[in-house]
BANURO-943538 format. One record per residue (C-alpha): x, y, z; chain. Coordinates in nm, 2 decimals. Layout:
<rs>
R   east  north     up ch
R      X      Y      Z  A
...
</rs>
This chain:
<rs>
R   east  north     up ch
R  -1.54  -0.64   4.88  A
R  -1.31  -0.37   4.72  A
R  -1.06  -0.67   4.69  A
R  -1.28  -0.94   4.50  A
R  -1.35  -0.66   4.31  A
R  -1.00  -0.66   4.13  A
R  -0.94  -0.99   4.14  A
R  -1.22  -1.06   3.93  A
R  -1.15  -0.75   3.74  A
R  -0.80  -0.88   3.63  A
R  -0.92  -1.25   3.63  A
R  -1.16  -1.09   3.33  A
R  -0.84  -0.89   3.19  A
R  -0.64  -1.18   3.18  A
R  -0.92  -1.41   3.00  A
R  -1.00  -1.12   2.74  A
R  -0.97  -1.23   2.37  A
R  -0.62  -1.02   2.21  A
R  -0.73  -0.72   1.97  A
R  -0.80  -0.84   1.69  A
R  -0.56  -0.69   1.48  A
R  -0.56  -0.95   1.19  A
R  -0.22  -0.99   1.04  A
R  -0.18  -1.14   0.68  A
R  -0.15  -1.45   0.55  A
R   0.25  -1.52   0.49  A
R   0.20  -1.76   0.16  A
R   0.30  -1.49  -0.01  A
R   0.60  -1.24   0.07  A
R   0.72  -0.92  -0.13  A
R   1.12  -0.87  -0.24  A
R   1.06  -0.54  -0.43  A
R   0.80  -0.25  -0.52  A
R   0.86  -0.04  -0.84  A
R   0.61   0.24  -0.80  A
R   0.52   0.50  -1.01  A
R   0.31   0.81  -0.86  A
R   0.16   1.12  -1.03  A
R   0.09   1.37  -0.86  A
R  -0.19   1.60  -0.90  A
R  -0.15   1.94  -0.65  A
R  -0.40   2.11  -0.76  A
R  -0.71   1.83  -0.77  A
R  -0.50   1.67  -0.40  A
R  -0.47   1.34  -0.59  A
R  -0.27   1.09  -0.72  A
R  -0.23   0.79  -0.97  A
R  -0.03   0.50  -0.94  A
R   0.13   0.21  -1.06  A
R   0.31  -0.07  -0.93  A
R   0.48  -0.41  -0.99  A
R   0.53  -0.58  -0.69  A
R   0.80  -0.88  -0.70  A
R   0.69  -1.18  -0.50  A
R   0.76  -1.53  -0.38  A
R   0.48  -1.76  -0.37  A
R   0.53  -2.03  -0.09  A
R   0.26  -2.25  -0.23  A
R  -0.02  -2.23  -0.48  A
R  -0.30  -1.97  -0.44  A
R  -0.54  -1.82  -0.65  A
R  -0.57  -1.53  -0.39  A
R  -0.32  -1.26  -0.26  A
R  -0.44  -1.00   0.07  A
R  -0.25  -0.73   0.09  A
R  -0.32  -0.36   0.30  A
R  -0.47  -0.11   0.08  A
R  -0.70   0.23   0.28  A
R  -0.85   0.49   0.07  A
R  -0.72   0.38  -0.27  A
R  -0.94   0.30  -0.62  A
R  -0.83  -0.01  -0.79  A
R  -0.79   0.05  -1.15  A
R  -0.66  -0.28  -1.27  A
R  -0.48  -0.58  -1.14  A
R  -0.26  -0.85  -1.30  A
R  -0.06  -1.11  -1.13  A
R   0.16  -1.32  -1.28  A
R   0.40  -1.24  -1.58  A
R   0.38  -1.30  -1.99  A
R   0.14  -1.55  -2.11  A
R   0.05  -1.64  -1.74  A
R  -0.05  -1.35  -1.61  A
R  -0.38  -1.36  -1.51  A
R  -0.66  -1.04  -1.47  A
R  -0.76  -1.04  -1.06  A
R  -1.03  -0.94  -0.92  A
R  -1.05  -0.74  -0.61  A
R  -1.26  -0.73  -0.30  A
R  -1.20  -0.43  -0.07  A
R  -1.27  -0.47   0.32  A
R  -1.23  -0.14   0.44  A
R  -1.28  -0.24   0.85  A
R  -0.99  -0.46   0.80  A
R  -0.82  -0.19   0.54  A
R  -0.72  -0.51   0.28  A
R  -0.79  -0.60  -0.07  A
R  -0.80  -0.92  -0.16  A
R  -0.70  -1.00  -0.53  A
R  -0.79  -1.32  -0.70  A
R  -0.70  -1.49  -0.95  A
R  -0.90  -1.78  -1.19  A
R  -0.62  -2.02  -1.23  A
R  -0.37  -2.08  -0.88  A
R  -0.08  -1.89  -0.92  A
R   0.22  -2.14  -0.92  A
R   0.46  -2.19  -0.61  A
R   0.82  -1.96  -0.74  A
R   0.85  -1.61  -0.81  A
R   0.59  -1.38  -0.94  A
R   0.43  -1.05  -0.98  A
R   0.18  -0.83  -0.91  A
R   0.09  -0.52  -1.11  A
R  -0.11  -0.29  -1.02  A
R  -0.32   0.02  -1.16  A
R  -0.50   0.30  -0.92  A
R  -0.50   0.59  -0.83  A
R  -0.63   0.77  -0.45  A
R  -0.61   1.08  -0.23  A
R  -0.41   1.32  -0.07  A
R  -0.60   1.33   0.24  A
R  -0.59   1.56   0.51  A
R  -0.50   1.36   0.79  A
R  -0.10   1.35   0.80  A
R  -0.12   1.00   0.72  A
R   0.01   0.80   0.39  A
R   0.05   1.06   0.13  A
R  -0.10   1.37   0.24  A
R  -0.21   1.74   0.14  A
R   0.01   1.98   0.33  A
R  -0.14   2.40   0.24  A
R   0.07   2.70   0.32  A
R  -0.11   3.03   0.26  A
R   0.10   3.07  -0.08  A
R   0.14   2.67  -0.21  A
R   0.01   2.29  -0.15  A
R   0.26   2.01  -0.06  A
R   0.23   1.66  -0.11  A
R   0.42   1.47   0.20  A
R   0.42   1.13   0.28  A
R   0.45   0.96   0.63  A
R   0.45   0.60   0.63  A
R   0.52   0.50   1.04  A
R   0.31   0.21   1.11  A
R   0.03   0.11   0.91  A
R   0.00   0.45   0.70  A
R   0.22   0.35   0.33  A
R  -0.14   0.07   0.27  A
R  -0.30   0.46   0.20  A
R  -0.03   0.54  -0.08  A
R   0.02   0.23  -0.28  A
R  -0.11  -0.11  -0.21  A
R   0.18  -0.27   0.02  A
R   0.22  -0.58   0.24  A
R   0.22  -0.29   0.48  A
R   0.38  -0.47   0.78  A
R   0.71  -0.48   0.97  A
R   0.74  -0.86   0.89  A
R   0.75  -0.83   0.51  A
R   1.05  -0.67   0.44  A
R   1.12  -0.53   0.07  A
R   1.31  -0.32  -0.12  A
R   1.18   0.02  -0.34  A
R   1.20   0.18  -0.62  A
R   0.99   0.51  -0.64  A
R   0.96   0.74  -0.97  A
R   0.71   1.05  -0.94  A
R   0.59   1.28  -1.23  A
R   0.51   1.64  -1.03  A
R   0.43   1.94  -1.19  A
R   0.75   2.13  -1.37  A
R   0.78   2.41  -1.13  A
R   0.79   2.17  -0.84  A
R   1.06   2.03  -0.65  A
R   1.06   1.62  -0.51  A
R   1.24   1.57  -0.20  A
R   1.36   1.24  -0.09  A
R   1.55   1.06   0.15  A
R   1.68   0.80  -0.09  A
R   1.92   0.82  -0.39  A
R   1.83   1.00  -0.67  A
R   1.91   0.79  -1.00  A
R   1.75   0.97  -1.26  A
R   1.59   1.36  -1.31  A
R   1.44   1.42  -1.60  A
R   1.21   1.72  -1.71  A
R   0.91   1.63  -1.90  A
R   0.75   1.82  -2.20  A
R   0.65   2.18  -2.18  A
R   0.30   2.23  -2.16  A
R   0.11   2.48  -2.36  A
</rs>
């Protein structure tokens, strides 16, 4: 008995649907994020910007990408006189927005660009809250599926892009990256 038993246990293993870990749709692929964060320490939020460079393998009038915990502000895709105001749908089981679009956006190279702003959770995930006794931090940690909760990303190891990153932080902080540093710039005093 003990020995039907596993076979029909691993005859049912075998024969299981996969998880179902939904992967996005590939029409359209990112080359390059310019993002823009400003950080708020105090409130443990952020707001963002972003223009996302993208190649369009055949004409859509919607775009999914990963986005977890964020507030869309406003959405454009496209660039001059055909850029088009999207509107997004969040499905937070599935941690995606989809953006569309009235008109299809034309097979090339376009943009997206992107206004919101979200949280620096708790949770050591995305961009996150770290508290000492004497000071707050904000850290990010973006293994795996965790940069969707910083900036909305095709936030998977297929799409490969490059970054840019500026951040406006308070003038008595410090940003610490592990990339170049092109520019630093203090802003205006504050009375």
């Amino acid at each position: 008995m003990r020995s039907s038993s596993l076979a029909i246990l691993t005859a049912t293993l075998l024969t299981a649907s996969p998880a179902s870990a939904q992967r996005l749709p590939t029409i359209v692929k990112p080359s390059h994020y310019d993002l823009a964060f400003t950080v708020d320490l105090a409130r443990e939020r952020f707001e963002g910007t972003e223009t996302i460079r993208v190649q369009v393998a055949e004409p859509t009038a919607k775009v999914v990408l990963h986005a977890f915990e964020i507030q869309f502000r406003e959405v454009t895709i496209g660039t001059g006189a055909a850029a088009q105001i999207a509107t997004v749908t969040l499905d937070e089981p599935s941690q995606t927005a989809t953006l569309v679009v009235p008109k299809p956006i034309a097979r090339g190279a376009t943009e997206i660009h992107v206004k919101y702003s979200g949280i620096l959770n708790s949770q050591l995930r995305g961009f996150y809250i770290s508290k000492t006794r004497l000071r707050k931090y904000a850290v990010t940690q973006f293994e795996s599926t965790d940069a969707r909760r910083a900036f909305p990303c095709f936030d998977e190891p297929a799409f490969k892009a490059t970054f840019a990153v500026t951040l406006t932080i308070d003038r008595g902080d410090t940003a610490i990256s592990n990339g170049r540093v092109i520019s630093d710039v203090a802003g205006p005093a504050v009375t």
